[in-house]
N, C-alpha and C positions, 0 to 999 in steps of 0.2 A: 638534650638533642634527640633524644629517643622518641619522648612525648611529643615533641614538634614533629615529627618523621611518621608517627602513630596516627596524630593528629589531622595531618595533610594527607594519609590513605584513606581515612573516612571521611573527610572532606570530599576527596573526589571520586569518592563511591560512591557517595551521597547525591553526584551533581552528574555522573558518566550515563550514558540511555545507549543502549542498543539498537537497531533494527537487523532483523531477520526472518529472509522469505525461505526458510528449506521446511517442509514438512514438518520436523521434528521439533524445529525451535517456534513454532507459529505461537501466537500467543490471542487467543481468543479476544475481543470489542466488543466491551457490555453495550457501550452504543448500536451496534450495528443489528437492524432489526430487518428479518427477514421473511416474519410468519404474513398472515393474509390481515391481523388486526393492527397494523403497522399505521400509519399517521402520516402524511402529507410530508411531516419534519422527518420523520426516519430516514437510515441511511437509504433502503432501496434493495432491486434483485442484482446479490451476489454469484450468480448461476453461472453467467457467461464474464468473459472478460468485459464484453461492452458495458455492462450494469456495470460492471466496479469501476469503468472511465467516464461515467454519467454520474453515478456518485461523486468522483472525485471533483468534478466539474461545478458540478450542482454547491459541494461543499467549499470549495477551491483550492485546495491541497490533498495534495499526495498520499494516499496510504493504503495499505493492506488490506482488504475487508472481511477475509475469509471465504465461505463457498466455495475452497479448494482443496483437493485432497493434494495436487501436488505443487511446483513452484511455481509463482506467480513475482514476473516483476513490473514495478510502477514506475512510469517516468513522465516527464511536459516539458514542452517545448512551442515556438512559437508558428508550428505546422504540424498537420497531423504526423508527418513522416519525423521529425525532429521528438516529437512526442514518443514515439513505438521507439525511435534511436536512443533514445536516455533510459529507455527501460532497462535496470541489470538481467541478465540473465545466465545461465548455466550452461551453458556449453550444446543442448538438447535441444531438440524441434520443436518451434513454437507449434499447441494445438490449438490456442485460439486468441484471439487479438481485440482490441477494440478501442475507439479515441472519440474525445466527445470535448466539445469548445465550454468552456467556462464561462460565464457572465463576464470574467476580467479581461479576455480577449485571448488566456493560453490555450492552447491544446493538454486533454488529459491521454494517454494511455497505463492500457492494461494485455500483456501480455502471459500467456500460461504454458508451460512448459509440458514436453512429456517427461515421463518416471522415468 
């Protein structure tokens, strides 16, 4: 009983994924390329929130890209406003925002928080 019980917690450690936008827990995207030798296929500029919802658009899902020192959340929806509304956020004043339509027809947003 024990081995089965052992068994089934590495199983679903094996299979569990996190996301998290705070600061601390960011976790760097050896994908995401942001120097000036960057390629057509790269991710693109991380600087503002708009680059990261023309990324996500360009790519067609949702994600984090970095270029932030503080929190940044990602959301889509099928209007820009429904897009910036699905974004999570933290309770703090958006400082900058940005939405960008996908080749599929969603809306992407990226909004950033203050510290």
């Amino acid at each position: 009983m024990l081995l089965r019980l052992l068994l089934a917690l590495v199983v679903a450690a094996c299979v569990c994924t996190t996301a998290d936008a705070g600061p601390f827990r960011r976790r760097s995207s050896p994908q995401t390329c942001t120097g000036p030798n960057c390629g057509a296929a790269a991710a693109g500029d991380t600087s503002t929130a708009q680059g990261v919802a023309e990324i996500q658009a360009r790519s067609g899902r949702m994600a984090h890209h970095g270029g932030n020192s503080s929190y940044e959340g990602v959301g889509m929806g099928g209007s820009p406003a429904a897009a910036l509304a699905s974004c999570c956020n933290n309770g703090r004043a958006v400082v900058d925002q940005g939405t960008a339509r996908g080749a599929d027809g969603r809306w992407y947003a990226c909004k950033r928080y203050a510290r």
